[in-house]
Structure formats: structure tokens, C-alpha cells
N, C-alpha and C positions, 0 to 999 in steps of 0.2 A: 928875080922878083918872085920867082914861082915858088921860092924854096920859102923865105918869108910870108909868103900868104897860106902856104900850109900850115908851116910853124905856127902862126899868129892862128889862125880856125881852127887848130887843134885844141891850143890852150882855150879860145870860145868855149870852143864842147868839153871839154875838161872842167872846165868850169861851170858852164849849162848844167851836166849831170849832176855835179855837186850840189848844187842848190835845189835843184829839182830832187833827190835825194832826201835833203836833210829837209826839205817842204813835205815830203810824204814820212816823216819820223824816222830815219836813219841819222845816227849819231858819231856816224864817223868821220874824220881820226878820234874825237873824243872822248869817252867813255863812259859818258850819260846826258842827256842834253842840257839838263845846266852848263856843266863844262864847257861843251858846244859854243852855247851861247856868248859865255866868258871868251871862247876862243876867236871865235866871228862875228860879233856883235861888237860886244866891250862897252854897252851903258849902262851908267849906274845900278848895280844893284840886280841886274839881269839875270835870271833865273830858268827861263823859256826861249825856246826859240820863233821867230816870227811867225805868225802863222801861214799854213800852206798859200796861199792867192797870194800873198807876198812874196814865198820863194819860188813859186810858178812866173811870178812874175816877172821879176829876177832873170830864171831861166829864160823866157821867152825873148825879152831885149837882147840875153848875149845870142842866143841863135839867130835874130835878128841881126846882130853887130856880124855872126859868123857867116849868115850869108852875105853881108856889105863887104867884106874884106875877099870872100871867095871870088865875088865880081868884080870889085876893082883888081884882085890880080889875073882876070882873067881866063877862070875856070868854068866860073858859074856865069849862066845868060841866066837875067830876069827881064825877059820882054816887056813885060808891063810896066816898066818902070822906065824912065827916058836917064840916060847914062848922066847929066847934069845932075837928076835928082840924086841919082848911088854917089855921085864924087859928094854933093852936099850933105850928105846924111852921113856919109863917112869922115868927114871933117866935122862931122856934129859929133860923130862916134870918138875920134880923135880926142875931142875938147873936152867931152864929159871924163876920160880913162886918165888926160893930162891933168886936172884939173883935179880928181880925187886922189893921184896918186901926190898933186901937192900940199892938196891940205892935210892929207895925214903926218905931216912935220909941223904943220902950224900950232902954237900952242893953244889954240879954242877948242881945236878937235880931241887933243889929249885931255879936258875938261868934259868934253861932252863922251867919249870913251875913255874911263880911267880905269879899265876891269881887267886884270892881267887873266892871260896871257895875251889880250889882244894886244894891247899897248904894245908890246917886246913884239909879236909878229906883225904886228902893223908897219913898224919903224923897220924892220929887218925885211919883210918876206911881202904882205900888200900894198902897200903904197909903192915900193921901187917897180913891181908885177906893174901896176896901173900905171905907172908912164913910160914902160917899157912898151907895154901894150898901146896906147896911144903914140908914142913915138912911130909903131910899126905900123901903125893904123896910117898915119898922117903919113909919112912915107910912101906907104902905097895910091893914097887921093893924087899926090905931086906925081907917082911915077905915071899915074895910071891914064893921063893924056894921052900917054904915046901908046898904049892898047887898046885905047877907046878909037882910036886911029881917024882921027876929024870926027867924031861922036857930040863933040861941045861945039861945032860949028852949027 
């Protein structure tokens, strides 16, 4: 499990930086932030990318999600938090990553995102990411009884 919860908090932070990144005006992979936009947004007619407090915000929920998945595999102690609360939050974390990575198939979302290239990386490369990552997420809430070692008692 140990190897999965590095896996899975790396991509967090991989992702973290990205957004935190393109929140302070960095346009990469794309090659000008229209593009950007077109590429990670995908709504109508998008031209700019979200403003920073958005993708700071962004950012701060996956370091948030990175450190729930660092605990439930057992790396990370957060005392302050009672181990009930990390499995619940982590099953929140799960359902939000299952849950976007299925409606990017549904056809409401390709109405409400119709701006290629997102569309083509949506269907191909985010949406399968997002329930891979929820998968792994939920995976570790189930496994993580047995390292919380009587902790839900």
C-alpha cells in the first residue's frame, strides 16, 4: 500500500504545482494562455485562464487531498484530526475524483466544454486520471483500517 500512496501524492503534487503555476501566469505545456485555457478549461469561447484565488484554490484542496491519502497510507501523522475524520474525508476525496472523472463522458459536459483541445484530452488523458485517482484514493480509506490499527474503535 505504501507504494500506491506515494504514487497517488505524487501525482497530488504534480498536479498542485500545475495549477498553482498557471494561477501565477505560467502557460505551460501551452503556448500562450489562450491555448492554456482551450486546453484545461474547454468553455465556450474561453480565451483566459481562471483567475489566481481560483487556481490557488485548486491547488490548496489537492495538497489537502495529498496530505489525506499520505495518512491513510500511513506515512503522515495528523494529530489533530481523529483517524474517523481522515478515512471520511478521504472517501469524500474519493467521490469528488470518481464522480468528475465520470462525468467527463457524459454528454452535458461535452456541451458545457466544447473547446478542443480539451474535449480530445478530456475523454483520452483527464477524466480516466480522475478515476484512476479516486479509485486509489478509495482503495486506501478500505485498506487503511488495518493501519489505523483499532483507531475507528
Amino acid at each position: 500500500m505504501t507504494t500506491l500512496t506515494y504514487f497517488t501524492s505524487v501525482i497530488f503534487l504534480m498536479i498542485a504545482i500545475l495549477h498553482a503555476l498557471w494561477g501565477i501566469g505560467v502557460s505551460w505545456p501551452a503556448a500562450n494562455e489562450t491555448a492554456l485555457a482551450r486546453m484545461v478549461v474547454g468553455a465556450p469561447g474561453i480565451t483566459q485562464m481562471p483567475p489566481l484565488a481560483a487556481c490557488l484554490f485548486v491547488t490548496i484542496c489537492l495538497l489537502i487531498g495529498m496530505a489525506i491519502v499520505l495518512r491513510l497510507g500511513g506515512v503522515l501523522i495528523l494529530p489533530m484530526f481523529p483517524y474517523w475524520f481522515i478515512r471520511l474525508a478521504g472517501a469524500g476525496v474519493a467521490l469528488v475524483f470518481l464522480a468528475r472523472g465520470i462525468v467527463g463522458f457524459l454528454p452535458f459536459w461535452a456541451e458545457i466544454t466544447p473547446e478542443e483541445p480539451f474535449r480530445h484530452l478530456d475523454k483520452r488523458y483527464f477524466s480516466p486520471l480522475c478515476i484512476g485517482l479516486g479509485l486509489a484514493v478509495a482503495t486506501l480509506v478500505i485498506q487503511s483500517k488495518s493501519i489505523a490499527s483499532g483507531a475507528l474503535e
